[in-house]
N, C-alpha and C positions, 0 to 999 in steps of 0.2 A: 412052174419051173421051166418047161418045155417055151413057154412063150418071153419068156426073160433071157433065154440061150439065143434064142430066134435075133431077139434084139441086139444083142450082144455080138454076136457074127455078123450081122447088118449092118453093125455102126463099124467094128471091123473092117470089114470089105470095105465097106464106103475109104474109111481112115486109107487103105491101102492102095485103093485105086487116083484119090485124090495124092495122095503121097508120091504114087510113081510117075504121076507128071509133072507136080511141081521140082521134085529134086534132080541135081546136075548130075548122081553117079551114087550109087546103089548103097555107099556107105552111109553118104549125106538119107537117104530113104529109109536108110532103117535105123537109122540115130532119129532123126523125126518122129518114124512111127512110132520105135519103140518108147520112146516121151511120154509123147500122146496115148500112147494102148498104160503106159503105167501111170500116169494120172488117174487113167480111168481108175485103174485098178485101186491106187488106192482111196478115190472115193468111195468106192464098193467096198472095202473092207471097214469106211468106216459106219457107212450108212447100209445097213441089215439088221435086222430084227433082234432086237435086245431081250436078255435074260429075264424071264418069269412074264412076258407081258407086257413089257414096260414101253413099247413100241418103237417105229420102223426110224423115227430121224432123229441126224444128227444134229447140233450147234453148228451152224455157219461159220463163228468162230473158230472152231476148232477145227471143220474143213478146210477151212482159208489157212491154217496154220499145217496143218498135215501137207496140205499143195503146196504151199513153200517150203515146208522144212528141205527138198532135197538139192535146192540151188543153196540153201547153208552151206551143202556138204562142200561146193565149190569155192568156198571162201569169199564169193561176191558180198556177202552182205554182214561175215563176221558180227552178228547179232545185229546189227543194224537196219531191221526193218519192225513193224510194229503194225499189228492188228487188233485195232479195236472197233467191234461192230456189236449192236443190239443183240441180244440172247433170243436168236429166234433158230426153229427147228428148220432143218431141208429135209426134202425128201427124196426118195431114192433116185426117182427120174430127173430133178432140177439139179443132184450132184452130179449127174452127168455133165451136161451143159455148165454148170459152175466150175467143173475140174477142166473142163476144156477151154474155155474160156483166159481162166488162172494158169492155165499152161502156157499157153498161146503168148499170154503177155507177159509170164516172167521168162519166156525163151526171147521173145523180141529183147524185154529189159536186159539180158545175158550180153545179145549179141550186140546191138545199139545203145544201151539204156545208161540208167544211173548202176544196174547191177554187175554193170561189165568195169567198172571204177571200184578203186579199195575204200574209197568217200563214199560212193553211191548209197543211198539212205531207200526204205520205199516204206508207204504209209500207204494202208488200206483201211476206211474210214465207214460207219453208215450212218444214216440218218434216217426218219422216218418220215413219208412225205404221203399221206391220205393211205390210201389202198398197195401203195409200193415201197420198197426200201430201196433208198440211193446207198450206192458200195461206191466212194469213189477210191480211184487209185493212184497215188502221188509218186514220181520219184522224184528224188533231187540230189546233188552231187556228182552228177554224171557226166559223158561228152555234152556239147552242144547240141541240145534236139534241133533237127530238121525235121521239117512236114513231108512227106513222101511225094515224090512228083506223080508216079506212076501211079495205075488202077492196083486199089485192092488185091493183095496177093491172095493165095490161098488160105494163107491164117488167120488176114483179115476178113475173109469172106466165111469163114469155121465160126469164126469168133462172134461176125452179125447175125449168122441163122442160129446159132446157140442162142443166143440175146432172146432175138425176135420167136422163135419159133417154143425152145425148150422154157423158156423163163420168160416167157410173155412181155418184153421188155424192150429199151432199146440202149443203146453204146453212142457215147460220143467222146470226140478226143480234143485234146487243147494242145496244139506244141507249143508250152510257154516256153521261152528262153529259158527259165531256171530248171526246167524238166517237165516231162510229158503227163497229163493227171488227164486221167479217163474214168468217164462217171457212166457208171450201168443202172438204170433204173428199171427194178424187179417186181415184179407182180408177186405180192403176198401170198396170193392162192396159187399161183404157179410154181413159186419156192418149196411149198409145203407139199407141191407132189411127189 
């Protein structure tokens, strides 16, 4: 317990120090953080040790659908998103990295995306490829994507070391004209941590 609290104020801190330089004025910093520190949260509530035994993880599916349910509440997507991935466990440490991740890009989606349109549609998809699972992620219906001219922000930079580090994997982005689809290829063994 003592070494999971450890972790938990660590990635904390981190969130908060990376947070107060990216944001223009303290409102914008603790709208961000607080996002991000509740994502976490409800990855955590949904992956922990189940009754009688039954063990530590959750359905993918069902995290991916838990991490979006609360951009619903904003009316962006008026049931118009759809997750259909393989029935595979996470585990406690990969829902980390998955809930930040899933943050990161339906907050982008909100502010730029197809999610910030009463059309905008989003399709989150998996497939299974040797030893990793491809999650790709579709919008469509949205303003016209543009590729970012500028270096990696902060949430791009959150979003690659979760990838690379937490879930052994890597992120790549496509700005099609019809919308933005980003595929994360996951290491089986590293999801299940």
């Amino acid at each position: 317990m003592s070494h999971r609290v450890k972790n938990l104020l660590t990635i904390a801190s981190g969130l908060t120090a990376i947070a107060s330089r990216s944001a223009s004025c303290k409102q914008d910093m603790a709208r961000e953080l607080t996002g991000r520190l509740s994502a976490l949260g409800r990855a955590h509530d949904l992956v922990r040790p189940l009754p009688s035994r039954q063990g530590e993880a959750a359905l993918l599916g069902d995290l991916l659908s838990i991490l979006l349910a609360p951009y619903d509440e904003f009316g962006a997507f008026k049931g118009w998103f759809r997750v259909a991935v393989e029935r595979i466990g996470v585990g406690e440490n990969a829902a980390t990295g998955v809930a930040l991740v899933v943050h990161e890009l339906a907050t982008n989606s909100m502010k730029y995306g197809s999610l910030s349109a009463p059309t905008g549609t989003l399709d989150l998809s998996s497939e299974s490829d040797g030893d990793d699972i491809v999650l790709t992620w579709v919008e469509r219906g949205g303003p016209p994507v543009v590729e970012p001219d500028a270096p990696d922000g902060f949430g791009s930079l959150l979003i690659r070391r979760s990838v690379n580090r937490q879930l052994g994997g890597t992120i790549d982005y496509d700005w099609s004209a019809q919308g933005l689809i980003v595929t994360l290829r996951i290491s089986r063994a590293h999801l299940a941590i």
